[in-house]
DRENDRENPA-608219 format. One record per residue (C-alpha): residue number from 1; residue in one letter; chain; x, y, z. Coordinates in steps of 0.001 Angstrom, whole numbers, plus 500000, padded with zeros to 6 digits. Each point is the difference from the previous one (the first is absolute). Example, Ala and Ser with C-alpha at 12.3 -4.5 7.8 and 13.67 -1.06 7.14 Angstrom:
{1, "A", "A", {512300, 495500, 507800}},
{2, "S", "A", {501370, 503440, 499340}},
***
This chain:
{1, "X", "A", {484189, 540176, 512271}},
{2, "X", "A", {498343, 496573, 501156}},
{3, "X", "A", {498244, 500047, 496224}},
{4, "X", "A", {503288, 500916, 498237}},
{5, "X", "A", {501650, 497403, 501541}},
{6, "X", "A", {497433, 496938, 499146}},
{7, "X", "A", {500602, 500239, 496167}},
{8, "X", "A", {503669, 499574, 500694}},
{9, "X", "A", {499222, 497090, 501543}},
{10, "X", "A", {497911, 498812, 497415}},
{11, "X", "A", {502835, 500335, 497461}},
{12, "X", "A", {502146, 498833, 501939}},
{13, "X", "A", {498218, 496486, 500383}},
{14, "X", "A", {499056, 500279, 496325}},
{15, "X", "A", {503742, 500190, 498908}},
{16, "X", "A", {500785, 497262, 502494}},
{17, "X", "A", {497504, 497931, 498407}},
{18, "X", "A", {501343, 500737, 496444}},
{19, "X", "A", {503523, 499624, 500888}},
{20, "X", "A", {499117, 496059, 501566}},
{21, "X", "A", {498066, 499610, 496656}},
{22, "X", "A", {503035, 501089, 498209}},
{23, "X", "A", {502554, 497731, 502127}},
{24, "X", "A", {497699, 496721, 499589}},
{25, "X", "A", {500181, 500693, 496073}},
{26, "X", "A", {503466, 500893, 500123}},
{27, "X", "A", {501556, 497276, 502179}},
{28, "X", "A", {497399, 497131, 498351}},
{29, "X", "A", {501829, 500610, 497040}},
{30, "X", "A", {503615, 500909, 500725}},
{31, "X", "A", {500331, 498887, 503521}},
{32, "X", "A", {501902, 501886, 502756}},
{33, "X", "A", {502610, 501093, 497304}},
{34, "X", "A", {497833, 502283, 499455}},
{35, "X", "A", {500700, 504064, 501320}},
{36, "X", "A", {497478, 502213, 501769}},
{37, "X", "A", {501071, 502024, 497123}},
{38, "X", "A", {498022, 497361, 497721}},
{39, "X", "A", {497069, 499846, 502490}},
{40, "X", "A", {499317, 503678, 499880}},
{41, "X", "A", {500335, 500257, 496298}},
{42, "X", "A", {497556, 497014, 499996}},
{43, "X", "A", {497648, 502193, 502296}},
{44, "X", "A", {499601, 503075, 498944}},
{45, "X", "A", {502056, 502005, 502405}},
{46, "X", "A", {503650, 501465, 501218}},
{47, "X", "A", {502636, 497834, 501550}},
{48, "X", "A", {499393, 502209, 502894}},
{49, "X", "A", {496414, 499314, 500329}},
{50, "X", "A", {500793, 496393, 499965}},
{51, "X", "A", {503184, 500484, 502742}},
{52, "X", "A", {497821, 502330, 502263}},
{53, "X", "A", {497235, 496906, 500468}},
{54, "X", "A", {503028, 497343, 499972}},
{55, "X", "A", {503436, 501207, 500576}},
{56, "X", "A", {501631, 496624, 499271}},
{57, "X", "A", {499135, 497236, 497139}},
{58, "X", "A", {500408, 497648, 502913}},
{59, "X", "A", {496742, 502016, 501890}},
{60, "X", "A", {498266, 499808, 497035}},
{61, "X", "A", {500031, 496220, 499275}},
{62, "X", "A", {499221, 499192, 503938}},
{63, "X", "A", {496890, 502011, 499274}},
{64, "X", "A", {498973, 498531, 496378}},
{65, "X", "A", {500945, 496346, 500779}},
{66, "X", "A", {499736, 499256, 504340}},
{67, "X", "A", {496322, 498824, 499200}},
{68, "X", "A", {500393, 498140, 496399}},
{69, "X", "A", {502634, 498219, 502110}},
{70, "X", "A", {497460, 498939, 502301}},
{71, "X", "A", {498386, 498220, 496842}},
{72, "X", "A", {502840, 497528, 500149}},
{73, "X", "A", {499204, 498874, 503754}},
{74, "X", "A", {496835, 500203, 498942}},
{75, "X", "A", {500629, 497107, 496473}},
{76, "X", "A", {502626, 498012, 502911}},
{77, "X", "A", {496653, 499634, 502544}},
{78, "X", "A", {497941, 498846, 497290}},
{79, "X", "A", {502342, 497331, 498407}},
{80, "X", "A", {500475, 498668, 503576}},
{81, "X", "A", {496418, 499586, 499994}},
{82, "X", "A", {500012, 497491, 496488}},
{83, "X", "A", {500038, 495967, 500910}},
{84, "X", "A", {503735, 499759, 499613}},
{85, "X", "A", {503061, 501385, 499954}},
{86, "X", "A", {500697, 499421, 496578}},
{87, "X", "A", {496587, 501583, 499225}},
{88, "X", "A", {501293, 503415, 501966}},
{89, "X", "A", {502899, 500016, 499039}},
{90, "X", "A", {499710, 499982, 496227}},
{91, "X", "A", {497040, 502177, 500161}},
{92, "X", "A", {502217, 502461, 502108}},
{93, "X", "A", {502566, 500352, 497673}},
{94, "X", "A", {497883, 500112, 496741}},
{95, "X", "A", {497946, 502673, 501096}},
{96, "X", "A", {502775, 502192, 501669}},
{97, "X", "A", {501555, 499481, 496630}},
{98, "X", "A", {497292, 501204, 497822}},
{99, "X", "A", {499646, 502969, 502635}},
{100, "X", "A", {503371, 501262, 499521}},
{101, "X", "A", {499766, 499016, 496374}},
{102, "X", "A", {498505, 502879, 499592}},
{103, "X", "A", {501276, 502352, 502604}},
{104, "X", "A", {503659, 500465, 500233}},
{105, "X", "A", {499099, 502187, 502774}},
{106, "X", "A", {498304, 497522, 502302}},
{107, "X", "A", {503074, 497479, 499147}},
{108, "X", "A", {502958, 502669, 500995}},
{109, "X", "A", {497992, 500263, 503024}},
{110, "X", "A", {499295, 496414, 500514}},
{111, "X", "A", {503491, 499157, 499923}},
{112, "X", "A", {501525, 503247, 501450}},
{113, "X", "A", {502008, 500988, 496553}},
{114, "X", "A", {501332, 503454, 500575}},
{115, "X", "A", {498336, 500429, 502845}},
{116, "X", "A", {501378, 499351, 503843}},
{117, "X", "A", {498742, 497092, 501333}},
{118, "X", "A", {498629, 501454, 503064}},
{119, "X", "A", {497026, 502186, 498320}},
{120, "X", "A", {497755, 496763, 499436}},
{121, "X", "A", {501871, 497932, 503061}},
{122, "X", "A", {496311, 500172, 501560}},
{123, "X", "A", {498402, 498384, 497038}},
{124, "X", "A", {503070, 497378, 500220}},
{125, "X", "A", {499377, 499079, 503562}},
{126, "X", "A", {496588, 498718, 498745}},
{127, "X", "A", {500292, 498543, 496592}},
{128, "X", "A", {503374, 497744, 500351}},
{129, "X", "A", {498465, 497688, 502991}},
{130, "X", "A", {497000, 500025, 497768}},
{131, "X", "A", {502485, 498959, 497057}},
{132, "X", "A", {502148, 497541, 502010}},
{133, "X", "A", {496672, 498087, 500972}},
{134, "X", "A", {498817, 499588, 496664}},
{135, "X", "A", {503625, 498488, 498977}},
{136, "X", "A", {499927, 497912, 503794}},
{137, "X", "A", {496680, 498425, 498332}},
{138, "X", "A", {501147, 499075, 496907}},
{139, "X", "A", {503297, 498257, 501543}},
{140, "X", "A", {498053, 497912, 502663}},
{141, "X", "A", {497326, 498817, 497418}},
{142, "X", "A", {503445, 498890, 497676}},
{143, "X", "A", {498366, 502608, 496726}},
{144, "X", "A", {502953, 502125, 500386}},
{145, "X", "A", {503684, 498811, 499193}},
{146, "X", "A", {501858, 500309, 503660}},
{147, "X", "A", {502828, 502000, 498274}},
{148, "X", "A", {497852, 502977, 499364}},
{149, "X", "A", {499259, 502639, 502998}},
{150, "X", "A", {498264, 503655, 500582}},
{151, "X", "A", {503505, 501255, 498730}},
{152, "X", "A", {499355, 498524, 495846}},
{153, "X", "A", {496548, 502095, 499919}},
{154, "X", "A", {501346, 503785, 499709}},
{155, "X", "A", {502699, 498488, 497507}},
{156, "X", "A", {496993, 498607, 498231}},
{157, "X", "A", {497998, 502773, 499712}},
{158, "X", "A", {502722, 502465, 499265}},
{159, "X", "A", {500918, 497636, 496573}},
{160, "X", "A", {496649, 499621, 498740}},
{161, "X", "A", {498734, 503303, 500590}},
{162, "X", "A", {503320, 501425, 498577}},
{163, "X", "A", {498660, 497605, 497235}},
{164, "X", "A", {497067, 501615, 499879}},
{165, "X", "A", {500906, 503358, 499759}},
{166, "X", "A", {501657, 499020, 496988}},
{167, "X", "A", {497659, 498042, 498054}},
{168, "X", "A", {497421, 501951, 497642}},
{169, "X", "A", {496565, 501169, 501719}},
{170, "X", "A", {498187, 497907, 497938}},
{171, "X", "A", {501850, 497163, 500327}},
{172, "X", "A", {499906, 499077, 503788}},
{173, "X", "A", {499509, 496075, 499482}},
{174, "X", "A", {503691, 499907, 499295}},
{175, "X", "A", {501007, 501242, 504175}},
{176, "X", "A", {497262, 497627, 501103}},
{177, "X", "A", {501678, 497502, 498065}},
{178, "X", "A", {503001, 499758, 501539}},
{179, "X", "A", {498395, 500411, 503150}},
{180, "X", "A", {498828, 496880, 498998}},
{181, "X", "A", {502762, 498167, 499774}},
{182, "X", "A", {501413, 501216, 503264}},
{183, "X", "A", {497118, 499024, 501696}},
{184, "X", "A", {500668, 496807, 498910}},
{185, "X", "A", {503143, 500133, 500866}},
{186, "X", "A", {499180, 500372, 503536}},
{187, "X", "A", {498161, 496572, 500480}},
{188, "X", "A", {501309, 497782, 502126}},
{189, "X", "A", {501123, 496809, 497584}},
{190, "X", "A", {502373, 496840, 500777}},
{191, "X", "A", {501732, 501003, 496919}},
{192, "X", "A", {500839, 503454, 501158}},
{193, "X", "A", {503672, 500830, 500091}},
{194, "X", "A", {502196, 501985, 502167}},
{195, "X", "A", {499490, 504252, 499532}},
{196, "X", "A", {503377, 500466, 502129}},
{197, "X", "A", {500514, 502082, 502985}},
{198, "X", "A", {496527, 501447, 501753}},
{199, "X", "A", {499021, 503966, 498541}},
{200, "X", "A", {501195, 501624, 503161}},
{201, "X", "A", {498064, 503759, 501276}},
{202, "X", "A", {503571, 501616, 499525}},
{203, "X", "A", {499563, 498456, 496754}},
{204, "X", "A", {496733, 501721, 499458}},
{205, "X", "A", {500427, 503390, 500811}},
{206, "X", "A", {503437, 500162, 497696}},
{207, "X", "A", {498251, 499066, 496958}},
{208, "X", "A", {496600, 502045, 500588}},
{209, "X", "A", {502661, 503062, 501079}},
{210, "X", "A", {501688, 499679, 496603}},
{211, "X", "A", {496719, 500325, 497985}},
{212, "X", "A", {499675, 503938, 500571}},
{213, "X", "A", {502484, 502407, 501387}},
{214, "X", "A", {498623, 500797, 503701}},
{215, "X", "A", {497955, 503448, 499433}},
{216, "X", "A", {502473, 502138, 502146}},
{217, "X", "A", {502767, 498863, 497559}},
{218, "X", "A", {497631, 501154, 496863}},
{219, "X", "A", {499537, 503315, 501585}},
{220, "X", "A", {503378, 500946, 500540}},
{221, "X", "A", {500964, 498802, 496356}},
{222, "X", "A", {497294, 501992, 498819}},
{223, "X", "A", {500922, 503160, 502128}},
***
């Protein structure tokens, strides 16, 4: 019995491992509008396969993405180590952007699209003091315009990697262009004018929620 049961185990880890394979292809290129439908056509094996190791999309991107998330904390602590603020904080946000670039995945994760906030609230409770030092340093040395705070960067990085998403694969200097040009943007000059009311969390979270449809509500529509 003991020797029946061990190559069970063995397939089961062996279809786990193809169905996280799967879901890395599968949300890097469509994001969480993706279905675990899609995922186990993309691996190789029944819906039920993939709903017996996961029962819920939601369990299946905690699993897939908790640690890449970690990569982020990871980028924040070593920007926070570069001579200035400005330094960290541009390097930050370029090489977030070129991560999710090319991983709709990691982005819907990175800024909870379709996906309930509290799943990576951990990885949150780590990376946004990280964050709000970096922008703390660039405001006391005077490299980053005062009317720019913590609450710009997700709009940011939603717009150019939405940007990105759209642009031809062979043709990514046009994203990092505009990039460009908001990075400019953000340094602090006399002649600077006035961007209006503050970006507010509230703020945040509506326009991130409107991107996708939260996965419950994609479910039901699909059922």
């Amino acid at each position: 019995m003991t020797e029946t049961a061990r190559p069970l185990r063995r397939d089961a880890q062996r279809n786990r491992e193809r169905i996280l394979l799967a879901a890395h292809d599968v949300f890097a290129s469509r994001g969480f509008a993706a279905t675990l439908d899609d995922v186990a056509h993309h691996a190789g094996v029944g819906v039920g396969t993939v709903y017996r190791r996961f029962p819920t999309k939601e369990a299946l991107v905690e699993a897939l993405f908790a640690d890449r998330l970690e990569d982020l904390v990871s980028l924040a602590e070593d920007a926070l180590a570069l001579p200035t603020g400005w330094d960290g904080l541009t390097m930050m946000l370029r090489r977030s952007i070129e991560m999710h670039a090319v991983d709709r995945g990691l982005r819907d994760a990175a800024l909870c699209i379709g996906i309930d906030k509290h799943h990576f609230a951990k990885v949150g409770e780590h990376l946004v003091p990280l964050i709000q030092d970096l922008f703390d340093r660039a405001h006391a040395e005077g490299s980053l315009r005062s009317d720019v705070g913590i609450n710009d960067l997700p709009i940011i990085m939603a717009t150019v990697t939405d940007l990105a998403r759209h642009t031809p694969p062979d043709r990514p200097a046009i994203f990092r262009r505009f990039l460009g040009l908001i990075i400019d943007g953000l340094r602090a000059d006399p002649a600077n004018g006035d961007l209006g009311p503050a970006i507010t969390q509230a703020d945040v979270e509506a326009i991130v929620d409107d991107c996708v449809p939260p996965i419950e509500a994609r479910q039901r529509h699909k059922n």
